[in-house]
PyMOL Python script that loads the backbone (N, CA, C, O; Angstrom):
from pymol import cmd

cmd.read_pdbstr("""\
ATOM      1  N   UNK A   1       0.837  -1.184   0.000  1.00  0.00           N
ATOM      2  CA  UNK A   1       0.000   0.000   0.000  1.00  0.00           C
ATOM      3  C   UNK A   1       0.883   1.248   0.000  1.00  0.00           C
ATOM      4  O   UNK A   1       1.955   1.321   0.600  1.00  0.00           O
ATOM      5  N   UNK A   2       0.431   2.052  -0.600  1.00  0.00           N
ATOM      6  CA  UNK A   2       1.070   3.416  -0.673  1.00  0.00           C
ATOM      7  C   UNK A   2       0.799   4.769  -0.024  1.00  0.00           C
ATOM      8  O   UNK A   2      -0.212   5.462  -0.130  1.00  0.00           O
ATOM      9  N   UNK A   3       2.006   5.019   0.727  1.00  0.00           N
ATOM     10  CA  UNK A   3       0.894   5.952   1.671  1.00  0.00           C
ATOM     11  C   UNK A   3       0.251   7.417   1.206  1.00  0.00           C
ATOM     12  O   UNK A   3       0.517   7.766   0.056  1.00  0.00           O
ATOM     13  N   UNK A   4      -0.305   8.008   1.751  1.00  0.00           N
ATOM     14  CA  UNK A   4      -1.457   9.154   1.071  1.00  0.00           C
ATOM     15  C   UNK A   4      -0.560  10.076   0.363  1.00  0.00           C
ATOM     16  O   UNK A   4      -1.059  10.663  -0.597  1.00  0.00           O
ATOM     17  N   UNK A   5       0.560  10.296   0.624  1.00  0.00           N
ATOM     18  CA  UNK A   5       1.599  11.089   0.064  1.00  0.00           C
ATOM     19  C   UNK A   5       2.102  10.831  -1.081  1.00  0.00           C
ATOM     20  O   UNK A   5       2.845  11.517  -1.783  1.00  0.00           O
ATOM     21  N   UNK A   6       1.440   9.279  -1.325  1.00  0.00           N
ATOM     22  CA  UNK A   6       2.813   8.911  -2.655  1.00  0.00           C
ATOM     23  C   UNK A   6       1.798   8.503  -3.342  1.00  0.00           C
ATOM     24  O   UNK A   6       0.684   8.104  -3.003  1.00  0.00           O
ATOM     25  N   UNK A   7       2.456   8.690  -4.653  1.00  0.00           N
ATOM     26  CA  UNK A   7       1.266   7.731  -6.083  1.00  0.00           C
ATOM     27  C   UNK A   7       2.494   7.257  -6.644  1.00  0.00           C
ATOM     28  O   UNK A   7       3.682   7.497  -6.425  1.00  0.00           O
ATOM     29  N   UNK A   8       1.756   6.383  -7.570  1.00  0.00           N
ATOM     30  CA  UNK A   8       2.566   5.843  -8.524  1.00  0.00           C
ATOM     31  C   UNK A   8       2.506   6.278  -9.604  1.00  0.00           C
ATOM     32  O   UNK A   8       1.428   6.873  -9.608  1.00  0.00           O
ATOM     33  N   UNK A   9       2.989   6.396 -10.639  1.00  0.00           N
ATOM     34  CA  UNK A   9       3.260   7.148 -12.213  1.00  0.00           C
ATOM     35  C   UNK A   9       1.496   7.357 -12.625  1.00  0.00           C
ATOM     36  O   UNK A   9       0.980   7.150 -13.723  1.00  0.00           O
ATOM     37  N   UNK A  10       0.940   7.747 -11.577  1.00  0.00           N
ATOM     38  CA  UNK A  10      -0.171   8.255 -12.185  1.00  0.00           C
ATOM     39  C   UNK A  10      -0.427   9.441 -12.373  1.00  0.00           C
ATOM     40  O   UNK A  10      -1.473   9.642 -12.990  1.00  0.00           O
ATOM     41  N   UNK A  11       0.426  10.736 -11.916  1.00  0.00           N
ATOM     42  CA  UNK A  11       0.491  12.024 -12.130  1.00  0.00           C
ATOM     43  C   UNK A  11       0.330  12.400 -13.050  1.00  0.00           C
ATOM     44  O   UNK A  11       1.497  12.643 -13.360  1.00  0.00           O
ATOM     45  N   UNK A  12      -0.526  12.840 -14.273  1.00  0.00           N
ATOM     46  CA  UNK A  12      -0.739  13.337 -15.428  1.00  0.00           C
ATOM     47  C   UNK A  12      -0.243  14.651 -15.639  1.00  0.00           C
ATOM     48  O   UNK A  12      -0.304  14.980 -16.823  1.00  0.00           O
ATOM     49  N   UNK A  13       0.392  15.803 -14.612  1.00  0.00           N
ATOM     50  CA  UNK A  13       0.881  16.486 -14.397  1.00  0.00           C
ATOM     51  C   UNK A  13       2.671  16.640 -14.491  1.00  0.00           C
ATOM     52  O   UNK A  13       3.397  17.507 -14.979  1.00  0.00           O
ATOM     53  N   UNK A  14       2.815  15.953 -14.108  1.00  0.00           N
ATOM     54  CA  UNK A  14       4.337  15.632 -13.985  1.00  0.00           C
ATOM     55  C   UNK A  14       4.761  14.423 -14.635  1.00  0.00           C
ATOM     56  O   UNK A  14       4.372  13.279 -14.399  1.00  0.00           O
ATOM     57  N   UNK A  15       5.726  14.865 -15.607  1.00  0.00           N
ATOM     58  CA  UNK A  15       6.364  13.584 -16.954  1.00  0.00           C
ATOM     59  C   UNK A  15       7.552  14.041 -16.664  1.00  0.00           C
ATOM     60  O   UNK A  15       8.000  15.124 -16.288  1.00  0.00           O
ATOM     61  N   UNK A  16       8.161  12.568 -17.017  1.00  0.00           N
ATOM     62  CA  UNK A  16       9.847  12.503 -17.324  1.00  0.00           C
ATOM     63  C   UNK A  16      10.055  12.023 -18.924  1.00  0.00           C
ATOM     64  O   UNK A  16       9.519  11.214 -19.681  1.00  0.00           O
ATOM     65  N   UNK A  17      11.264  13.106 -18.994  1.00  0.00           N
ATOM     66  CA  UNK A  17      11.508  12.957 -20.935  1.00  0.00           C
ATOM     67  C   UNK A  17      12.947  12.945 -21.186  1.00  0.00           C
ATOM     68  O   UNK A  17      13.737  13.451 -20.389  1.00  0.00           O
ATOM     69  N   UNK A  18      13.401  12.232 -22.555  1.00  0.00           N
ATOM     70  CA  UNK A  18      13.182  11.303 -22.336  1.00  0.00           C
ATOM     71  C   UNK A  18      13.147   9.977 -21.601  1.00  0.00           C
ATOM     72  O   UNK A  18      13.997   9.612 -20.789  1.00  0.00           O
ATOM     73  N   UNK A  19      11.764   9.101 -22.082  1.00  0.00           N
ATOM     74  CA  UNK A  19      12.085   7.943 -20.988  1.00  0.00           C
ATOM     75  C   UNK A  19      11.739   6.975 -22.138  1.00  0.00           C
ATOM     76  O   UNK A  19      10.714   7.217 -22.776  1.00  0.00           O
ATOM     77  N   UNK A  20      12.471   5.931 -22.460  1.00  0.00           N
ATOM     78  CA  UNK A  20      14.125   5.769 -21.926  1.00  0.00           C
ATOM     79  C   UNK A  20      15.185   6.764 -22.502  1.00  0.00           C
ATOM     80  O   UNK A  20      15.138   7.057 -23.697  1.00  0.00           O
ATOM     81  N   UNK A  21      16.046   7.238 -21.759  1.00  0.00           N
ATOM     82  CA  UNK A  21      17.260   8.123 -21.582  1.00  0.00           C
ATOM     83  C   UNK A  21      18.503   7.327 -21.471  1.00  0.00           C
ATOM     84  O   UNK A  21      18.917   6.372 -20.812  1.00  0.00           O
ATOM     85  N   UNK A  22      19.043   8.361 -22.667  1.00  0.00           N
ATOM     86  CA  UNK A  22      20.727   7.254 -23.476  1.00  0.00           C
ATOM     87  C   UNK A  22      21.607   8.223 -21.997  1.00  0.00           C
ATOM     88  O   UNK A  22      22.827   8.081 -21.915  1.00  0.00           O
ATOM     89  N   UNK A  23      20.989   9.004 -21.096  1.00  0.00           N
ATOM     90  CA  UNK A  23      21.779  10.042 -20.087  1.00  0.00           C
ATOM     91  C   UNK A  23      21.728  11.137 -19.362  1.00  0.00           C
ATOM     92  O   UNK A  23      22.209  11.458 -18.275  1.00  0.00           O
ATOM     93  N   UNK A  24      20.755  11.899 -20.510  1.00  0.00           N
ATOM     94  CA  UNK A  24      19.745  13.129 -19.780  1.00  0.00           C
ATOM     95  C   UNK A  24      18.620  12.826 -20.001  1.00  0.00           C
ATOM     96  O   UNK A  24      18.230  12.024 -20.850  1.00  0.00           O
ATOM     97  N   UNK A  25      17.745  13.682 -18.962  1.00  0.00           N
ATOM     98  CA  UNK A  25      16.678  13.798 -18.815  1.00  0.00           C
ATOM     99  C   UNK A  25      16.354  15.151 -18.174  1.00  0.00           C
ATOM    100  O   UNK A  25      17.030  16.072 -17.716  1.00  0.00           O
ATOM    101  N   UNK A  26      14.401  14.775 -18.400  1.00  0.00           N
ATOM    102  CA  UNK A  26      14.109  16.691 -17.818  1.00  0.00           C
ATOM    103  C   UNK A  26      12.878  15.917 -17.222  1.00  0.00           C
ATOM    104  O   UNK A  26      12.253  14.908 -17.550  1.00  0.00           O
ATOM    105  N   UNK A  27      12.800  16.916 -16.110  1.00  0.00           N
ATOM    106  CA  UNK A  27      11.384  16.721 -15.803  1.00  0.00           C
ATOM    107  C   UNK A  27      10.331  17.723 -15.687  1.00  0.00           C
ATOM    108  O   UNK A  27      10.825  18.830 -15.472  1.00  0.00           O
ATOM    109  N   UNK A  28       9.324  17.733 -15.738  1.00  0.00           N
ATOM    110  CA  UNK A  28       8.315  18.661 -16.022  1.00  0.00           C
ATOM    111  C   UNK A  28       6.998  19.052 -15.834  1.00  0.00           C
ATOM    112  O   UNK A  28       6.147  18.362 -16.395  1.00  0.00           O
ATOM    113  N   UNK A  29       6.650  19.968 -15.196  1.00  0.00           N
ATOM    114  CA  UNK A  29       5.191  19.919 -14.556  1.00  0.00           C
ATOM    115  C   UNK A  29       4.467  20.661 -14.802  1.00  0.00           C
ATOM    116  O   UNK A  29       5.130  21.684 -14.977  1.00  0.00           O
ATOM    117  N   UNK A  30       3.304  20.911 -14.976  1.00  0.00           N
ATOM    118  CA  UNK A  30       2.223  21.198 -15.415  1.00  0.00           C
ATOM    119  C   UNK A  30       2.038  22.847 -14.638  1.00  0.00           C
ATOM    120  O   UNK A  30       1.428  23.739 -15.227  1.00  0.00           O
ATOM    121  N   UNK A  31       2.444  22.983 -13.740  1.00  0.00           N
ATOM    122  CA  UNK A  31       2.764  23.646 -12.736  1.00  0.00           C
ATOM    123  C   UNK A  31       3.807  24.187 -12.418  1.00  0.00           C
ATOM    124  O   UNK A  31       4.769  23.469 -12.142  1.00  0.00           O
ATOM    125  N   UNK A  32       3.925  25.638 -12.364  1.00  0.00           N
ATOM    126  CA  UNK A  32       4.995  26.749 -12.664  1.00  0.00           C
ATOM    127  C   UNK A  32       5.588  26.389 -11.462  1.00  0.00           C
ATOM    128  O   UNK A  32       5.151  25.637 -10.590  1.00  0.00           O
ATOM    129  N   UNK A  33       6.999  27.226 -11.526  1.00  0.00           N
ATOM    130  CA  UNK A  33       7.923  27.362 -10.322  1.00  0.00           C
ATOM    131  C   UNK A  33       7.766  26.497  -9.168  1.00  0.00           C
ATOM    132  O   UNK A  33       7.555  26.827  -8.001  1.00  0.00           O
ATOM    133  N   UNK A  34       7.900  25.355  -9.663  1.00  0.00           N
ATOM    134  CA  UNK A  34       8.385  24.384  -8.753  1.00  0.00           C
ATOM    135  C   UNK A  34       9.702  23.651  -8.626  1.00  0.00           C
ATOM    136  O   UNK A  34      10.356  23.293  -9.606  1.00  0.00           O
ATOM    137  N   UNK A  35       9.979  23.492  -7.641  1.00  0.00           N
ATOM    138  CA  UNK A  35      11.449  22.679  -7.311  1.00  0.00           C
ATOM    139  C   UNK A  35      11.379  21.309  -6.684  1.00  0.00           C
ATOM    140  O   UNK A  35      10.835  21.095  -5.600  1.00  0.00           O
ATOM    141  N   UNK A  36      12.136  20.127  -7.656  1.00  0.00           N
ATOM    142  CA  UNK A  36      11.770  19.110  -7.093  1.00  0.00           C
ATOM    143  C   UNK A  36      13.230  18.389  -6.308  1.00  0.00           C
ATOM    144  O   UNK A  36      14.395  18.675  -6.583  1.00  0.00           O
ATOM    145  N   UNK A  37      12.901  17.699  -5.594  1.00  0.00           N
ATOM    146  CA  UNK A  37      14.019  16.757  -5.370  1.00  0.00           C
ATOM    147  C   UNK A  37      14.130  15.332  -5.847  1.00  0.00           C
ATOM    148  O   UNK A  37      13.035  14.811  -6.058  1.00  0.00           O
ATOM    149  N   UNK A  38      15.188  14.570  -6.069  1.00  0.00           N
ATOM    150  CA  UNK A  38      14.917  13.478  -6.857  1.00  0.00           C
ATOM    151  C   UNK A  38      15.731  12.461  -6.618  1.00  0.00           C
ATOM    152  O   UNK A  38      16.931  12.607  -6.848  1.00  0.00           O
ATOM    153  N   UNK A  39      15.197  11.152  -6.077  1.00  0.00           N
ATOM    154  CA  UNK A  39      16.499  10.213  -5.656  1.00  0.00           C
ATOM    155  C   UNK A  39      15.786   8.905  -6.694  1.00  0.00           C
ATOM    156  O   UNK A  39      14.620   8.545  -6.855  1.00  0.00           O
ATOM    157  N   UNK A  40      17.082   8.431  -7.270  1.00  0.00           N
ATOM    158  CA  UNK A  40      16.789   6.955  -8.290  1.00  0.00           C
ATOM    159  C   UNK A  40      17.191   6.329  -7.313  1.00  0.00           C
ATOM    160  O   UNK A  40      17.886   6.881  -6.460  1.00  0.00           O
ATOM    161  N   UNK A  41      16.830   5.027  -7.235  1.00  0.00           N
ATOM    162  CA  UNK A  41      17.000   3.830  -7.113  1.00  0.00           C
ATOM    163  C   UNK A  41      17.010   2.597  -7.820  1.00  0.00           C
ATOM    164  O   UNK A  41      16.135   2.377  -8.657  1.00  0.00           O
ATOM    165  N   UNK A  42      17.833   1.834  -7.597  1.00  0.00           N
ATOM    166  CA  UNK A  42      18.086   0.370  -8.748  1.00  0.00           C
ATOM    167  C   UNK A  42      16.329  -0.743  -8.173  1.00  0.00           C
ATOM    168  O   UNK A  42      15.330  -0.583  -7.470  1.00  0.00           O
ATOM    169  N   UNK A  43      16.696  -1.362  -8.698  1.00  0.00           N
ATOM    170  CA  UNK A  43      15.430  -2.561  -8.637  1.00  0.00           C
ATOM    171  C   UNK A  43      15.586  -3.751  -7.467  1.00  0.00           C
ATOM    172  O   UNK A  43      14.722  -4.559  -7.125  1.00  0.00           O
ATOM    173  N   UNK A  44      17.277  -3.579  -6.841  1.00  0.00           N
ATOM    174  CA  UNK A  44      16.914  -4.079  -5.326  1.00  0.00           C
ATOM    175  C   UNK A  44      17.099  -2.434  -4.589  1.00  0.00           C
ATOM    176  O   UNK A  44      17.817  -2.434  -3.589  1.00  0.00           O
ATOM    177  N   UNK A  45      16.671  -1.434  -4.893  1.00  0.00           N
ATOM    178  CA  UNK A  45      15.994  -0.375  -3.924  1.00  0.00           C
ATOM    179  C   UNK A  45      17.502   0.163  -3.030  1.00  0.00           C
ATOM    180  O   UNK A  45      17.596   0.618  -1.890  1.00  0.00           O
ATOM    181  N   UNK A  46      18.508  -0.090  -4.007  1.00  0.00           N
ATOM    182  CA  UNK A  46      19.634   0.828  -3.588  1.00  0.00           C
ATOM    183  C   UNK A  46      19.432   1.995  -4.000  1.00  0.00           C
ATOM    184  O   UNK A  46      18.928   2.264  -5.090  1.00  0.00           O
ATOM    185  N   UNK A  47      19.835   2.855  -3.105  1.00  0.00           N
ATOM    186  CA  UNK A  47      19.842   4.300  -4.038  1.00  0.00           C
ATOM    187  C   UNK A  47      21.163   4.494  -4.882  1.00  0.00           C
ATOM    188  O   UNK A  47      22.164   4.170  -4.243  1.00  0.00           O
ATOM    189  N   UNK A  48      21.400   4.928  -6.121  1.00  0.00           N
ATOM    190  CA  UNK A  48      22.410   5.472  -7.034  1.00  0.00           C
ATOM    191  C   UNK A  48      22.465   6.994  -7.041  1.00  0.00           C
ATOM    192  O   UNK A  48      23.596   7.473  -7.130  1.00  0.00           O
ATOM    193  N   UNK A  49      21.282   7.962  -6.950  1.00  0.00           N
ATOM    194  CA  UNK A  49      21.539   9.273  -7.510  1.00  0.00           C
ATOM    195  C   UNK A  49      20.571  10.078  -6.402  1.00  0.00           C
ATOM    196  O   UNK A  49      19.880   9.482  -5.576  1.00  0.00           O
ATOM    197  N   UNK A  50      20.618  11.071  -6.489  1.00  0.00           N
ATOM    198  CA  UNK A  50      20.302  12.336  -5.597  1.00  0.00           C
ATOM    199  C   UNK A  50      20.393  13.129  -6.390  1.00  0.00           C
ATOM    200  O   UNK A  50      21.231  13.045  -7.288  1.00  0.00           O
ATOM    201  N   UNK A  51      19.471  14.211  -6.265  1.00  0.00           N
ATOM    202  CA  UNK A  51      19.460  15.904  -6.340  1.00  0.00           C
ATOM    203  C   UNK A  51      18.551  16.510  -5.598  1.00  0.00           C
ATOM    204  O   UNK A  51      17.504  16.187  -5.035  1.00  0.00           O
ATOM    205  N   UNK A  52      19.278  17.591  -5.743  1.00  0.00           N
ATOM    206  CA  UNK A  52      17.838  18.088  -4.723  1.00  0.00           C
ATOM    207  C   UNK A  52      17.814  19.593  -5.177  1.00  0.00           C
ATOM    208  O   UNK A  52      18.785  20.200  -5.627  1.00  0.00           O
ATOM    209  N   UNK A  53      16.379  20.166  -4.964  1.00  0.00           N
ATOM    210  CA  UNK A  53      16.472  21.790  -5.247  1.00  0.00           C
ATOM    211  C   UNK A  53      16.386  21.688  -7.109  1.00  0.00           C
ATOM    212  O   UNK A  53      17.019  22.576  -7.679  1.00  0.00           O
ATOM    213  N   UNK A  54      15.785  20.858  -7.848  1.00  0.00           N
ATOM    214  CA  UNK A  54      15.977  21.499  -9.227  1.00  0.00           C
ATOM    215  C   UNK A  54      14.811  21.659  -9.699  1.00  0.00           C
ATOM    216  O   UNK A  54      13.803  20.970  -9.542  1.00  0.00           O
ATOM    217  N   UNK A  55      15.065  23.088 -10.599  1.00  0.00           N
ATOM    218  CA  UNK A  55      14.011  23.844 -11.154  1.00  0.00           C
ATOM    219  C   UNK A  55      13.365  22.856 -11.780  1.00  0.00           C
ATOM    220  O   UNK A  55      13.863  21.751 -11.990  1.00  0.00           O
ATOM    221  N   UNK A  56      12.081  23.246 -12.151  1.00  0.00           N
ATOM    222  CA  UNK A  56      11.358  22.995 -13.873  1.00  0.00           C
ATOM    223  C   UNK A  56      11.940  22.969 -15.067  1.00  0.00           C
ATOM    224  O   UNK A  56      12.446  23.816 -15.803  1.00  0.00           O
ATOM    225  N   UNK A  57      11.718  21.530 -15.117  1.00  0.00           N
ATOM    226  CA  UNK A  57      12.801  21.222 -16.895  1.00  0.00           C
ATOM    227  C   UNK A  57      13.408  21.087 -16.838  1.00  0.00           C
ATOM    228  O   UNK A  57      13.602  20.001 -17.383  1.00  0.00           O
ATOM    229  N   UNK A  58      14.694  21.663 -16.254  1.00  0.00           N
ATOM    230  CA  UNK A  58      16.364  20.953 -15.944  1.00  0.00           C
ATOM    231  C   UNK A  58      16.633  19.629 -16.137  1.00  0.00           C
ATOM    232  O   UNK A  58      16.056  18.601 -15.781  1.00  0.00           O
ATOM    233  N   UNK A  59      18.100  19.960 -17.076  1.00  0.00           N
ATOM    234  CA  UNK A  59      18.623  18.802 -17.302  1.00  0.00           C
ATOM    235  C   UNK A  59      19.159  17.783 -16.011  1.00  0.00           C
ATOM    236  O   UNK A  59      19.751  18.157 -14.999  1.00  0.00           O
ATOM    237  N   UNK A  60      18.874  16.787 -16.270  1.00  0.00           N
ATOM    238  CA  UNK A  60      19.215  15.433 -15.253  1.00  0.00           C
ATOM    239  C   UNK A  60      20.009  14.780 -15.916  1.00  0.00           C
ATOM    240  O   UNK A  60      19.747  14.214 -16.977  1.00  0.00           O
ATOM    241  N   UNK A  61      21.573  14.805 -15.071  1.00  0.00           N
ATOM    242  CA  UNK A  61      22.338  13.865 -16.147  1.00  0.00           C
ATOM    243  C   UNK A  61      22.567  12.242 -15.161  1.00  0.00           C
ATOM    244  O   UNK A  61      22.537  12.185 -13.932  1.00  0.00           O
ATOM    245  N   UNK A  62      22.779  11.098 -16.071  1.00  0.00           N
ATOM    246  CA  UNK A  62      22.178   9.877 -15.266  1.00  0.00           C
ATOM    247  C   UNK A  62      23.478   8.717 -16.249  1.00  0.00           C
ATOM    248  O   UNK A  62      23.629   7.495 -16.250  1.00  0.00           O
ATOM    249  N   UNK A  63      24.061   9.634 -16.840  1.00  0.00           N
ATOM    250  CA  UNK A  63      24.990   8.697 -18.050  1.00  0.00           C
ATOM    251  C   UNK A  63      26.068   7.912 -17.000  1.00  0.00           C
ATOM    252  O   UNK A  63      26.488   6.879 -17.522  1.00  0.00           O
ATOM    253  N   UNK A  64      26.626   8.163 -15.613  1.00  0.00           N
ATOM    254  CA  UNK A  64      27.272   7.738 -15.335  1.00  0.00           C
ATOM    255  C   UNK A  64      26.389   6.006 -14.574  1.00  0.00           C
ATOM    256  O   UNK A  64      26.904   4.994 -14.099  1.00  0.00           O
ATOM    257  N   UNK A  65      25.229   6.319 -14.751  1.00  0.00           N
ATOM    258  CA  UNK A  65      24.241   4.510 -14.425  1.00  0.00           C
ATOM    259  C   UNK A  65      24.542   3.845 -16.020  1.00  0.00           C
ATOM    260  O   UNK A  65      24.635   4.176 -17.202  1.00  0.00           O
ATOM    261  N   UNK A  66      24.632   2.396 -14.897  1.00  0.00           N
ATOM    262  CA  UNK A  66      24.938   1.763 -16.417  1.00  0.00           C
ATOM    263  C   UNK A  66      22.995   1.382 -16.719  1.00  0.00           C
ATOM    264  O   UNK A  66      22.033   1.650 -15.999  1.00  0.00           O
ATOM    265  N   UNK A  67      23.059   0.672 -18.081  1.00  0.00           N
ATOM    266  CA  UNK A  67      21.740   0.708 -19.023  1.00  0.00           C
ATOM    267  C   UNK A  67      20.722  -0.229 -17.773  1.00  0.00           C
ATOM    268  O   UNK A  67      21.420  -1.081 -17.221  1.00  0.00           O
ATOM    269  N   UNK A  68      19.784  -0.215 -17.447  1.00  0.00           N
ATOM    270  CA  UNK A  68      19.075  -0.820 -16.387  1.00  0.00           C
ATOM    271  C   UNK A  68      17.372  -0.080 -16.510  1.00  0.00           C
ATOM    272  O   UNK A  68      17.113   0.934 -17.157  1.00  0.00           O
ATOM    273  N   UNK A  69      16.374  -0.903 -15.706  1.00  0.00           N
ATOM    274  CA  UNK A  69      15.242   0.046 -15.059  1.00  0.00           C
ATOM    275  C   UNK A  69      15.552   0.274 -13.921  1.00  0.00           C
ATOM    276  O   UNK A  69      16.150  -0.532 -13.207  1.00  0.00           O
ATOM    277  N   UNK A  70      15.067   1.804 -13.462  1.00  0.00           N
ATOM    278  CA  UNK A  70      15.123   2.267 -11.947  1.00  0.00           C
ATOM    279  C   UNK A  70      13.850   3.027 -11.965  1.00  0.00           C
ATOM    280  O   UNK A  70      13.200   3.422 -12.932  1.00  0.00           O
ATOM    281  N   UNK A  71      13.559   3.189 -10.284  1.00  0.00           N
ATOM    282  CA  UNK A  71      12.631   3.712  -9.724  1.00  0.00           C
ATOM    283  C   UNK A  71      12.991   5.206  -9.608  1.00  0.00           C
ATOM    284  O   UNK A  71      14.058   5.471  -9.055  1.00  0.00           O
ATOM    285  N   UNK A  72      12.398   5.981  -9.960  1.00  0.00           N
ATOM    286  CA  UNK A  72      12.696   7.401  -9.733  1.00  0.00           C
ATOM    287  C   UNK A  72      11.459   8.107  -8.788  1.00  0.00           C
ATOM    288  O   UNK A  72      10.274   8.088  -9.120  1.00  0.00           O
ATOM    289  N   UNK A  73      11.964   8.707  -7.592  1.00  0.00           N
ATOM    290  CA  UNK A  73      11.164   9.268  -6.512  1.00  0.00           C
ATOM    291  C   UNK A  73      11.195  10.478  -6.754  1.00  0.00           C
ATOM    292  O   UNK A  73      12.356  10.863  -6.897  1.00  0.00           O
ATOM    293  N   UNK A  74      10.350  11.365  -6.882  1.00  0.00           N
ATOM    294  CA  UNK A  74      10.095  12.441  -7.425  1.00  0.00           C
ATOM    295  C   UNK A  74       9.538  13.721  -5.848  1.00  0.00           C
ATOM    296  O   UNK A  74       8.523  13.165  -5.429  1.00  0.00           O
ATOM    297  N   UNK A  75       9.648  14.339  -5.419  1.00  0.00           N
ATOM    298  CA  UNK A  75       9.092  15.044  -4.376  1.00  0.00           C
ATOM    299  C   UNK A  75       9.040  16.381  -4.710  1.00  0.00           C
ATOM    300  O   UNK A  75      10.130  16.938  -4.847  1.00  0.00           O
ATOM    301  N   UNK A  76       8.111  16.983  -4.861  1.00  0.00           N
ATOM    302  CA  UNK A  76       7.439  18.503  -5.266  1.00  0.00           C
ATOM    303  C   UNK A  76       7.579  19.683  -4.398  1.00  0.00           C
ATOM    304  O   UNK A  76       7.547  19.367  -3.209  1.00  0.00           O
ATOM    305  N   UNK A  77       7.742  21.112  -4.644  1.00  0.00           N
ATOM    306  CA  UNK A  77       7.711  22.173  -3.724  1.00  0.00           C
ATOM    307  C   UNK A  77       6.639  21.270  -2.584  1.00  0.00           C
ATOM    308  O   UNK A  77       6.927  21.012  -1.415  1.00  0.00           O
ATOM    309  N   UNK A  78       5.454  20.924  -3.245  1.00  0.00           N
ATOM    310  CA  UNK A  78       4.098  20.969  -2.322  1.00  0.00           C
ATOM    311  C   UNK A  78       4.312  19.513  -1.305  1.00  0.00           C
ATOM    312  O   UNK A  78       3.398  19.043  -0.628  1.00  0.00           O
ATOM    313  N   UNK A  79       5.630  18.974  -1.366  1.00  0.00           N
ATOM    314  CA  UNK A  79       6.097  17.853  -0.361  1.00  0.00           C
ATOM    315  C   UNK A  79       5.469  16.451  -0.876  1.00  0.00           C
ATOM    316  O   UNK A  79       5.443  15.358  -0.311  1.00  0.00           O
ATOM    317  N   UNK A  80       4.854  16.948  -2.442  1.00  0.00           N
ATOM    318  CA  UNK A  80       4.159  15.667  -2.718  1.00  0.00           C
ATOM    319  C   UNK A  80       5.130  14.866  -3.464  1.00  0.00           C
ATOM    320  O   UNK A  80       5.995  15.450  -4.117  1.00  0.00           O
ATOM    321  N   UNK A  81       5.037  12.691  -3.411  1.00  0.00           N
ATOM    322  CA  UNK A  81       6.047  12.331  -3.535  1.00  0.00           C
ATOM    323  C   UNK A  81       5.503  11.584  -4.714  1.00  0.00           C
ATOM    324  O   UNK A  81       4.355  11.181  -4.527  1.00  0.00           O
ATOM    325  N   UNK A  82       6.020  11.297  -5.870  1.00  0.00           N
ATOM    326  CA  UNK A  82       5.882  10.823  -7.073  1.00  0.00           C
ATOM    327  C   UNK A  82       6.901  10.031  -7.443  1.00  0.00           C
ATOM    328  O   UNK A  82       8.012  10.498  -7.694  1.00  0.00           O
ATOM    329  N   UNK A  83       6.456   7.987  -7.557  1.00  0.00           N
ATOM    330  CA  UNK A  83       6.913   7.438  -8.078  1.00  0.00           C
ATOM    331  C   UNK A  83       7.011   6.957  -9.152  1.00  0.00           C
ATOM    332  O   UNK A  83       5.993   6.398  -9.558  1.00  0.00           O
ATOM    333  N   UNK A  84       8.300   6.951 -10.119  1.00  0.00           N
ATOM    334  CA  UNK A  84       7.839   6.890 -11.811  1.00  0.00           C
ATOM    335  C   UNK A  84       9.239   5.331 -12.219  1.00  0.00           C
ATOM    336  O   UNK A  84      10.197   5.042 -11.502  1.00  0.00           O
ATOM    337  N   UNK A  85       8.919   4.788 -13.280  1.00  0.00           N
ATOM    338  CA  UNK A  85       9.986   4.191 -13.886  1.00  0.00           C
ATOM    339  C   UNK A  85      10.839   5.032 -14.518  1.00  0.00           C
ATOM    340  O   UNK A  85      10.562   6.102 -15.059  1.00  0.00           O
ATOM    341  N   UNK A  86      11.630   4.628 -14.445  1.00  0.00           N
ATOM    342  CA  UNK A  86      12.973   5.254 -15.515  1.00  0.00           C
ATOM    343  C   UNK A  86      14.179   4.773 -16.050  1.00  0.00           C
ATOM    344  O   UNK A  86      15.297   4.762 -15.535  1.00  0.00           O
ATOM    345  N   UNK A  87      13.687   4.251 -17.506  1.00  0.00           N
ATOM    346  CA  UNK A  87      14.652   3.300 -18.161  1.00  0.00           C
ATOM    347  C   UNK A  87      15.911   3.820 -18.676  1.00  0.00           C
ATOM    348  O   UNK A  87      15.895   4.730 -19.506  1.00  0.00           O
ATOM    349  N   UNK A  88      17.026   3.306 -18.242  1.00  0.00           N
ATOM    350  CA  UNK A  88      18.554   4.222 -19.072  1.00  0.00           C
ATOM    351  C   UNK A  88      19.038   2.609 -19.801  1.00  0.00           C
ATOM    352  O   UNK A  88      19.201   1.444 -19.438  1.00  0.00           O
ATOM    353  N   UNK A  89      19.163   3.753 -21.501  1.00  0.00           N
ATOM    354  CA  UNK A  89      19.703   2.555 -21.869  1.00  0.00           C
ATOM    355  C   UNK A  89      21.235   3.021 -22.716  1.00  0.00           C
ATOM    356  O   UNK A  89      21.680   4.169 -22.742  1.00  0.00           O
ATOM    357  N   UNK A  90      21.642   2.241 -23.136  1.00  0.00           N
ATOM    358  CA  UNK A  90      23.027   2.813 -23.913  1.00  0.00           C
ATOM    359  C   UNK A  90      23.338   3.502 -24.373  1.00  0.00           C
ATOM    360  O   UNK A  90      24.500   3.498 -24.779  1.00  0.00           O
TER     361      UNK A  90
END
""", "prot")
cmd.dss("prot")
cmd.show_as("cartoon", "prot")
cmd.util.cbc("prot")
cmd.orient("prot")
């Protein structure tokens, strides 16, 4: 179960592009001036990457993961937490 805070890639508001990503990526919301924070994780739920504090649209660079699916946790100015896939491939 997921708690009231979190959804799963059902946000119609907030997309990640591209997905799958040969390294960058942007993310993007429907919704002005927001800052998100963003931690990936691998598929046994290690974390690999962090940021935190980035604008709307900003580039996400991810080239140093090798080609895999990961979980990308998404968290909004508004503290809301958004879980998405995110495929990097070669």
């Amino acid at each position: 179960m997921i708690p009231e805070n979190k959804q799963e890639d059902t946000n119609p508001e907030l997309r990640i592009y591209p997905n799958p990503s040969k390294g960058q990526f942007y993310i993007s919301s429907a919704i002005n001036n927001l800052f998100f924070n963003v931690r990936i994780m691998d598929l046994n739920g290690k974390l690999v990457y962090v940021k935190n504090n980035i604008p709307n649209e900003s580039p996400l660079d991810i080239s140093e993961l090798k080609a895999s699916v990961y979980m990308i946790e998404i968290q909004n100015s508004a503290n809301q937490i958004i879980r998405k896939k995110l495929v990097k491939t070669e």
